[in-house]
N, C-alpha and C positions, 0 to 999 in steps of 0.2 A: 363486584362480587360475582362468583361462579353462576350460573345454570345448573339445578339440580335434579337429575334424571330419578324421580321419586320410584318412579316403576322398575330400574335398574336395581335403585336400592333393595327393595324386595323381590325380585327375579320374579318378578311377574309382566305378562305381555301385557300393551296397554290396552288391549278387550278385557282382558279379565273383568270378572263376576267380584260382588262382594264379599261373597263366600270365599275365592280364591285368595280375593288381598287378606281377608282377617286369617284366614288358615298358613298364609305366606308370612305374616306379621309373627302367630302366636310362635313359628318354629325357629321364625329368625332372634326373638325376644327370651325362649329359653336357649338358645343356642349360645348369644352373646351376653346374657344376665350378668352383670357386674360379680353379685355374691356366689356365682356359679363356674362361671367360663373360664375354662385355661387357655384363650385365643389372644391371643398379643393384642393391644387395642379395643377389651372386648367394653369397654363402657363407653370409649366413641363413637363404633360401632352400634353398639344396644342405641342410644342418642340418635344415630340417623334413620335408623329403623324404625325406631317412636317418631320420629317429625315425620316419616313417609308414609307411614301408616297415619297419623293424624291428618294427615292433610288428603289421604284418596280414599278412607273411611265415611269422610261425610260428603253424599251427590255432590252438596253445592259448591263445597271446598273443592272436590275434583272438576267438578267443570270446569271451575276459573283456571286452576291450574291447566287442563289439557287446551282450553285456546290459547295460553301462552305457549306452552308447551308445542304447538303446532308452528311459531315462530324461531326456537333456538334447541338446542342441541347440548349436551352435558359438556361442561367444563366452558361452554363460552362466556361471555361477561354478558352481566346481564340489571340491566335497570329500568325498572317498573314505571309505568307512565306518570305524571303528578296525578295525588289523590285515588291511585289506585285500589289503597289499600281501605278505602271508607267505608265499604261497604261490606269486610271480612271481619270483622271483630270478632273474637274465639275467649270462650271462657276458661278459667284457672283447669287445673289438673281438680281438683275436690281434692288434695290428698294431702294438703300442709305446707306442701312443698313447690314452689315457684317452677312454671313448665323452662324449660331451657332448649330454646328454640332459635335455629341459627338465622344466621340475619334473612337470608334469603326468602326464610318461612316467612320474618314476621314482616318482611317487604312483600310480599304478595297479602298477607293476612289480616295487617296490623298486627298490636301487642294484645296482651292477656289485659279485661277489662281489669280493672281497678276494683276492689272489692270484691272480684266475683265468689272465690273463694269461701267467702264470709258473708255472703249477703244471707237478710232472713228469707226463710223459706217461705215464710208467710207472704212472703210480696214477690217469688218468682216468674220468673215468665215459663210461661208451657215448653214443656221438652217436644222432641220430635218423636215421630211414632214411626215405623217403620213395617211394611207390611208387603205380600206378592199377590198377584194378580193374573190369574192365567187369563188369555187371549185364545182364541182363532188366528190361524195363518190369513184368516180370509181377513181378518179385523187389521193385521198388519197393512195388507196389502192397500186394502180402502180407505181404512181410519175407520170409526166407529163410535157412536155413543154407546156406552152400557151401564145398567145398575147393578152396583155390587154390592154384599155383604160383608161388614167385618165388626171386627169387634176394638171398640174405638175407647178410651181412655174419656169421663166424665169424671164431671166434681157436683155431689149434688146440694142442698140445703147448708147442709152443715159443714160444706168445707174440706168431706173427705173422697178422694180417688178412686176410682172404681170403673169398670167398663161396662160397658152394653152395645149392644147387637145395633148397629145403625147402618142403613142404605145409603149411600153415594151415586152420585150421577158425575159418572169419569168420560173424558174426550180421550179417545183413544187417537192419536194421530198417525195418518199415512206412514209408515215407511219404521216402523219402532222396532226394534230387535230388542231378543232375548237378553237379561241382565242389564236393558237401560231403567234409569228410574221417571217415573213422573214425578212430579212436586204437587203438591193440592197447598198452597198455601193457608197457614191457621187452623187446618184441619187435623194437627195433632194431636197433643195435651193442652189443656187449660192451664190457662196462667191462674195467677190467686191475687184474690184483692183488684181485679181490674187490669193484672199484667196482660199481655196478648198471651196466645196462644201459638201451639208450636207448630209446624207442618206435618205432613203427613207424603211421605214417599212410599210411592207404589213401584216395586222392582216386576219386569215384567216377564211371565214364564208364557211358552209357548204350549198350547197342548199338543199334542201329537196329533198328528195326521195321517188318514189312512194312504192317501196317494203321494205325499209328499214329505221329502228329508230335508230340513233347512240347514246349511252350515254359513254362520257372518250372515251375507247378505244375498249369497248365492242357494239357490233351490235345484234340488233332482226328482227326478220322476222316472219311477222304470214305464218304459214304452213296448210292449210287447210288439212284435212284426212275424210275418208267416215267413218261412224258407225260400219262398218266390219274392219276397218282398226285398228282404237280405239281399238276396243272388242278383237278382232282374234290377233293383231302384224302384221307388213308388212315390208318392204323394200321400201320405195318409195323415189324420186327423190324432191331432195329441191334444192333452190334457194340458193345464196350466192354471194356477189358482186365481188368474185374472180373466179367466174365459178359454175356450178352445181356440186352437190355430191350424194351420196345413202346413206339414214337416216334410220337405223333403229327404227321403231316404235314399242315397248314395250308392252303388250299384258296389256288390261286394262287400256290405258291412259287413261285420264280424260281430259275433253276441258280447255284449260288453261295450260297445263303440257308445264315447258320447259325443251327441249333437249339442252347439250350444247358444244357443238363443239369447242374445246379446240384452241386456237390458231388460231381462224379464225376470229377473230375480225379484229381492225386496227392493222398492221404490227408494230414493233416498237422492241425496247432490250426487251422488256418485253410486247408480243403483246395479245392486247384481246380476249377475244372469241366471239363468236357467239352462241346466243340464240333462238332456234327454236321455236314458242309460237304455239302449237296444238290448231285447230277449228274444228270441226265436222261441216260438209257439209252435209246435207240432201240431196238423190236424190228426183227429181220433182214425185208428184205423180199424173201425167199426163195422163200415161195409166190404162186399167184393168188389167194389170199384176202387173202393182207399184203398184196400190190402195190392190191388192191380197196381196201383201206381207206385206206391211202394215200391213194388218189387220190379217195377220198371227202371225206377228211381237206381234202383243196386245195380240193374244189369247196363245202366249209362255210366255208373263210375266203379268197374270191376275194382278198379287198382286202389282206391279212393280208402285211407286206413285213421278213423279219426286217434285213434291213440297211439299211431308213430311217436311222438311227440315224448311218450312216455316213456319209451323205449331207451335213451338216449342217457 
């Protein structure tokens, strides 16, 4: 069988957010709707866009997938190790109607349990609960324990559903970027009757930082530098959310120049760097001796026109 490029099928990058797969699904699914579509193909279509979305909709379905995925390439042949599939078991559609999932899915998945369909509700097992969790860029960097607040799915006395306000103790790990999930397993919904309980994925937002932009796994910081600093070269002290460093500054930067500090981005197998973004700071020209030099400054570069440039 094929190799199927699930991410392709939704035209979505494979960082994407869950936001962006379910928002990529919903436009691809009324776009090709069987009862809808005037697209040649539009109900085999709609078919692969339901298996790509079911399959990178749920964390733990998309992890499996992206470490194969890290191995083969769309359209190559592709056959799953023995007993791969034991541990993906996926439940019915709820909707009457048998899911229709091409081989490839249900060789990485397994098949649709037996019964799921129709099972009583009274004996189900907990759903999964789905919730975000902002962070510190500084909790990225190090890892972190912290206590969190949500409101979690209970079953109380008598059997019936309801939430309440519960703290959590989550390990935050070194190196996690925005839009990955944690798993808390059992920490869902409650199963009924003695069924287990579901998980609980924690999708991860970053807060905003006053000194720093993160983009993937690479970080920037503007670095302010004085006009001698720029001109001349220097050695000055920068910022960094793992602690301070000594930057060498380049004789002749220009405002805008980034410096990049190899490996000092987010932590990770393969960690980002860090981009220093040069600003030229003007000293105040407050005193007779600033305004002096100033105007010293002018009579050194008579010809010196900063908006030539414009001109053009």
């Amino acid at each position: 069988m094929e190799f199927k490029d699930y991410y392709a099928t939704l035209g979505v990058e494979r960082t994407a957010t869950q936001d962006e797969i379910k928002r990529a699904y919903r436009k691809l699914a009324r776009k090709y709707h069987p009862d809808v579509s005037k697209e040649p193909n539009a109900e085999a279509r709609f078919k692969e866009v339901a298996e790509a979305h079911k399959a990178l909709s749920d964390p733990e379905r998309r992890a499996a997938y992206d470490d194969v995925s890290r191995r083969h390439e769309r359209g190559q042949t592709f056959e799953p190790p023995p007993g791969w599939d034991s541990g993906y078991e996926f439940s019915g559609s709820g909707d009457g109607a048998a899911p229709d999932f091409s081989d490839f899915f249900e060789s990485l998945f397994g098949r649709a349990r037996a019964g799921a369909r129709g099972q009583d509700s009274r004996h189900a097992a907990g759903g999964d609960h789905h919730a975000k969790v902002a962070i510190d860029l500084a909790d990225s960097y190090r890892g972190a324990r912290r206590t969190i607040s949500l409101r979690v799915p209970v079953v109380d006395e008598q059997g019936r559903l309801g939430l309440q306000e519960r703290e959590l103790e989550i390990n935050i790990p070194k190196g996690v970027r925005e839009g990955q999930h944690l798993r808390l397993a059992g920490q869902g919904a409650p199963g009924r009757n003695g069924q287990p309980s579901g998980d609980l994925y924690l999708e991860i937002m970053l807060r905003p930082d006053p000194h720093f932009r993160v983009d993937g796994r690479d970080v920037y910081v503007d670095l302010p530098i004085a006009p001698w600093e720029a001109a001349l070269g220097a050695t000055v002290t920068a910022r960094t959310p793992d602690g301070s460093v000594q930057l060498t500054i380049p004789s002749g930067s220009p405002p805008g120049r980034k410096l990049r500090l190899k490996g000092k981005g987010l932590p990770g197998t393969e960690p980002g760097d860090l981009y220093a973004v040069l600003g030229i700071a003007l000293p105040p020209s407050n005193t007779p001796a600033a305004k002096d030099a100033y105007a010293a400054m002018a009579r050194a570069f008579p010809s010196y026109d900063p908006r030539s440039k414009l001109e053009a």
